[in-house]
C-alpha positions as CSV (number, residue, x, y, z in Angstrom):
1,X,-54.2,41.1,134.9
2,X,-53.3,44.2,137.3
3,X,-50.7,42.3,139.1
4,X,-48.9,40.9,135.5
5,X,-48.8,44.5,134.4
6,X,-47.2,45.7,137.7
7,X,-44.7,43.0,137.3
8,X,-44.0,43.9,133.7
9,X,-43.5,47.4,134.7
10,X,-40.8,46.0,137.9
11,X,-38.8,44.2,135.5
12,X,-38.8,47.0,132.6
13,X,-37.8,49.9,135.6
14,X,-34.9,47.2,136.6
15,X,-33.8,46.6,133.0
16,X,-33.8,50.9,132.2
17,X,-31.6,50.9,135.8
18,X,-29.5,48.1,134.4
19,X,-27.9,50.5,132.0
20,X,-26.6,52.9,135.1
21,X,-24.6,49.7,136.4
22,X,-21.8,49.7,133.6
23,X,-19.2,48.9,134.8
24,X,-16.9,51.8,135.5
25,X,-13.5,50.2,134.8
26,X,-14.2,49.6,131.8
27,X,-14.3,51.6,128.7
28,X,-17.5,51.4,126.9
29,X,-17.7,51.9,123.6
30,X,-20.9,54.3,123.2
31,X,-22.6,54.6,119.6
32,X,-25.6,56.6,119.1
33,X,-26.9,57.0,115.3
34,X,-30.0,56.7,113.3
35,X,-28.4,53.6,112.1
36,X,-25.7,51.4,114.0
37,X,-24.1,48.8,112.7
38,X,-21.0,46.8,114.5
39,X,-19.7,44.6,111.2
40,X,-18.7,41.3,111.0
41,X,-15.3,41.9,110.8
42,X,-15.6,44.4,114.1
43,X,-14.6,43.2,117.5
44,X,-15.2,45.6,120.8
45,X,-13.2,44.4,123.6
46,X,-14.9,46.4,126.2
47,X,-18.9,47.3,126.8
48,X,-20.6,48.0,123.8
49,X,-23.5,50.9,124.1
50,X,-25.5,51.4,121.1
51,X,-28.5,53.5,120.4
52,X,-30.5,54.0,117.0
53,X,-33.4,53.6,115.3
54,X,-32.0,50.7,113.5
55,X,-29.0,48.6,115.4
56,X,-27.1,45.7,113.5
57,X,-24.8,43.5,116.2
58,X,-23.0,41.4,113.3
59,X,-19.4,41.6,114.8
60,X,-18.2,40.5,118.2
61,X,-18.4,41.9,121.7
62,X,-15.5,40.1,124.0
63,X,-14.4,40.6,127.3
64,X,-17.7,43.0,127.7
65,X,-21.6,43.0,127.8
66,X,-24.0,44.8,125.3
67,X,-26.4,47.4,125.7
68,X,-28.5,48.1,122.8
69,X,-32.1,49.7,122.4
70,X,-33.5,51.0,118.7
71,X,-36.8,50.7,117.0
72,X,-35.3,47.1,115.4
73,X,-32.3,45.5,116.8
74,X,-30.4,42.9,114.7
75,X,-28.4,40.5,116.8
76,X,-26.3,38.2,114.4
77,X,-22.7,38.3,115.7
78,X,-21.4,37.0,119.4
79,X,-21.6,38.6,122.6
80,X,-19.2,37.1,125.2
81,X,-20.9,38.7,128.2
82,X,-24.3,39.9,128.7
83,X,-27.0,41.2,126.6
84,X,-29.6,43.7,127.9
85,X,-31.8,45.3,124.4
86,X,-34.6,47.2,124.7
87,X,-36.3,47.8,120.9
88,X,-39.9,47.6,118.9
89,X,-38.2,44.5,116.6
90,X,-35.4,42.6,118.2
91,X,-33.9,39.3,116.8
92,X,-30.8,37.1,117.9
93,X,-29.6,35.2,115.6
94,X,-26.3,34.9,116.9
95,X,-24.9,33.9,119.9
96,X,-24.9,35.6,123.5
97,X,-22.5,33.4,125.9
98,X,-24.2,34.9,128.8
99,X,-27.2,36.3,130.2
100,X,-30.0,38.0,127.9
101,X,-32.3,40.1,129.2
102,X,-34.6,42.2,126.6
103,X,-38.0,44.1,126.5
104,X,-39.6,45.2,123.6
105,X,-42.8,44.5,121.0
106,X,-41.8,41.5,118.9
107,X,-38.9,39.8,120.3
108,X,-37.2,36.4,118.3
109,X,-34.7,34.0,119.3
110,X,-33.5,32.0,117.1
111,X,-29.8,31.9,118.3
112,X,-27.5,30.4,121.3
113,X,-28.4,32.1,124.8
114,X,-25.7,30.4,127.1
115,X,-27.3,31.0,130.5
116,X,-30.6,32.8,131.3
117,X,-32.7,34.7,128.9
118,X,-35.2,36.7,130.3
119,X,-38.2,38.8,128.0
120,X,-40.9,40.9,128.8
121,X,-42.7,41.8,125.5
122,X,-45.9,41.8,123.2
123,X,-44.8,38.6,121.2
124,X,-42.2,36.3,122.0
125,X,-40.4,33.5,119.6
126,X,-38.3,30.8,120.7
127,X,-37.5,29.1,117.2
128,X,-36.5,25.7,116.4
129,X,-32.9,26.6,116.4
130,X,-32.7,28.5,119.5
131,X,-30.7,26.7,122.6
132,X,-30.8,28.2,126.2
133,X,-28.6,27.0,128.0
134,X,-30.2,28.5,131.6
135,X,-34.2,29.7,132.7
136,X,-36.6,31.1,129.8
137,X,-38.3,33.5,132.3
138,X,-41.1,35.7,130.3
139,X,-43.8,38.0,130.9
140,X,-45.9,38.1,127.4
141,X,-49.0,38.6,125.1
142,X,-48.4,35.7,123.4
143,X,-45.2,33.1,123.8
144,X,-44.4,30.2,121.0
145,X,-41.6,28.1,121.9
146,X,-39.9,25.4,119.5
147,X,-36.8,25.4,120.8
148,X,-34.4,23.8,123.9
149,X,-34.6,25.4,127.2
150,X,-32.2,23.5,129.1
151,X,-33.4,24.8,132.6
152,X,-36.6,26.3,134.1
153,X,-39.7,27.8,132.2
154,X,-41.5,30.4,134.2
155,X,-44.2,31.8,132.1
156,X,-46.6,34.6,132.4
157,X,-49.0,35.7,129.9
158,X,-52.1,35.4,127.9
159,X,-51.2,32.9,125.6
160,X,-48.5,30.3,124.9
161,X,-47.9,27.4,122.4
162,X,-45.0,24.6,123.5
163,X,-43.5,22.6,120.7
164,X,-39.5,22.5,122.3
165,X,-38.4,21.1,124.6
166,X,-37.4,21.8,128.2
167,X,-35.5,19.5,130.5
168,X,-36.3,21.5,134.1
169,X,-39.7,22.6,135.0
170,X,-42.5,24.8,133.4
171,X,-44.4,26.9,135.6
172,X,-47.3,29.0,133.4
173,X,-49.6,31.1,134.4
174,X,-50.8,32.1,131.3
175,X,-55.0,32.3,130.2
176,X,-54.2,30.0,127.2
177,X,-52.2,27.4,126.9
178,X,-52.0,24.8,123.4
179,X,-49.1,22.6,122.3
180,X,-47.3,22.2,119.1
181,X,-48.9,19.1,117.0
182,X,-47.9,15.5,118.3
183,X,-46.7,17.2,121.8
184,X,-48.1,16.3,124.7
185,X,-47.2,17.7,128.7
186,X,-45.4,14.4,129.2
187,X,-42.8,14.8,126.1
188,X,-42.4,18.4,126.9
């Protein structure tokens, strides 16, 4: 259990340095606010920085990635880069066209993660509708996944519950590990 814990605290001290890497050319757009919200009808062309107790990502990021942290993060609108949140709630609805790398308490995926999506938090859910389109890698208290990983699984944790489905390998090293009614290791 030490050596999880140091590993969650590696990847949470790269993600925090992951927000000193922006890209210098480009011009972020920075918001910090008790409440943030990017509306549907917004688009940001550039970075997007966002800070808040509450953050709402409804609109659309293009040509840029996201940084986000808050207490609840809300992401329901389209990201065409990269997506690195921090928060105590986060959800993505939407879509993130590349990368998504987030840390936090209760983290929910229910969206369209194009490439890798990578989690280290307290709960993780991977809902029916989700699609990955790269490597689910997760460090976790507990892990359910319903939904289409279209790569890898690497999994560390205590417990995790398969019902999706995953079409590279699954490599768990978790202290409980149960599957979703009629699943089996051989369907999954």
């Amino acid at each position: 259990m030490k050596k999880l814990w140091e590993r969650v605290f590696i990847i949470l001290a790269i993600f925090i340095a992951g927000f000193a890497f922006l890209r210098p050319q480009a011009k972020a757009v920075t918001t910090a606010a008790p409440i943030v919200v990017l509306s549907s009808d917004q688009s940001v062309s550039n970075d997007y920085v966002a800070a808040g107790n509450s953050i709402t990502l409804s609109g659309t990021v293009s040509s840029g990635d996201a940084y986000v942290a808050g207490g609840t993060v809300l992401i329901d609108g389209t990201v065409d880069g990269d997506l690195l949140v921090a928060g105590g709630n986060i959800t993505i609805t939407g879509t993130v066209n590349g990368n998504v790398r987030a840390a936090g308490g209760n983290i929910v995926l229910s969206g369209r993660v194009g490439k890798n999506f990578s989690v280290a938090a307290g709960n993780v859910t991977v809902g029916k509708d989700a699609t990955i389109g790269g490597n689910l890698v997760s460090f976790f208290g507990n892990l359910e996944d319903n939904g289409q990983v279209s790569g890898n699984m690497t999994l560390t944790g205590g417990h995790v519950s398969l019902g999706g489905t995953t079409q590279g390998n699954i490599d768990a090293k978790v202290a409980q590990l149960s599957f979703a009614k009629g699943r089996s290791l051989q369907e999954i």
